[in-house]
N, C-alpha and C positions, 0 to 999 in steps of 0.2 A: 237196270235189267230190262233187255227186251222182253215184249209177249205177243205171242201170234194166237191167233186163234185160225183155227182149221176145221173144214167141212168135207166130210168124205160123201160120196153117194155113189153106192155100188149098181150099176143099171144092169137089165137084162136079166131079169127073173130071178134078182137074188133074193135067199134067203136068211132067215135068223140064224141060223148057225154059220151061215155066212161072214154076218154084222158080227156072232160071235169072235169068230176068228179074226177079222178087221181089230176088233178092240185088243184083244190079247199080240197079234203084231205093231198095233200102233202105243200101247202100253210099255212094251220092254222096248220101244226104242225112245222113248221118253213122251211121249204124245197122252196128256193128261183126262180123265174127265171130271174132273172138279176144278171149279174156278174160286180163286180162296180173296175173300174179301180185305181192302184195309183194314177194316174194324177187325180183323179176324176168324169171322165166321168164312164160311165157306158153303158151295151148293153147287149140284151134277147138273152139267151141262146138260140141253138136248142130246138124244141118239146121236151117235157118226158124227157127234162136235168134241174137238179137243183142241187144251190149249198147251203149249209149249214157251215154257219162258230160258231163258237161260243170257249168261253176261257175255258170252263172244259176239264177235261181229259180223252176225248175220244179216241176212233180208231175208224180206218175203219170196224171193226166189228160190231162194238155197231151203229154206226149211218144205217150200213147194215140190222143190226135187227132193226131198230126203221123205217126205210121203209120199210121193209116188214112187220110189223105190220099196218105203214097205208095206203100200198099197198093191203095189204089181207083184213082189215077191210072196206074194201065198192067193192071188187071184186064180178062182174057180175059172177051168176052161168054158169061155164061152161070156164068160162076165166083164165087163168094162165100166170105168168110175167116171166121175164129179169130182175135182177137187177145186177148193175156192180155201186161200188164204191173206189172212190180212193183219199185221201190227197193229194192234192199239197199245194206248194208254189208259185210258177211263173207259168202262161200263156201266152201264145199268142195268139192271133186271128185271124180272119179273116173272112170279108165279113157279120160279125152280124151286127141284125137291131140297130143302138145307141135308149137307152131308154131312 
């Protein structure tokens, strides 16, 4: 299984209802916000962080374009993002809420 981890940041005077609707578009297109541990457990990412895992054969390119397609498809006029993506394998934590 691949897993990327994804960083959206909306500039130019966005708002929380804004980050709301980012979440709810990057949600139903599989863009997660809990990172779920080997052992099991599992904990919420930072704000505008989400991770997508899935077994095709992807890159970091392709899941970079498939958020910014549903980063740009509900973008407030006048707003523009940040996106930074990256495949890992291993993490470590610290200090996240357990979900």
């Amino acid at each position: 299984m691949k897993n990327f981890n994804t960083r959206v940041e909306l500039i130019h005077d966005a708002n929380g209802s804004d980050y709301a609707e980012l979440h709810q578009r990057m949600s139903a297109a599989g863009f997660g916000t809990i990172i779920r541990f080997n052992n099991g457990q599992s904990a919420h990412l930072p704000p505008a962080e989400y991770v997508h895992s899935t077994n095709s054969a992807v890159t970091a390119i392709s899941i970079r374009d498939k958020a910014g397609e549903v980063v740009t498809a509900g973008l407030r006029p006048g707003l523009s993002f940040r996106l930074y993506v990256v495949e890992f394998v291993d993490w470590a934590t610290h200090n996240l809420l357990p979900s």
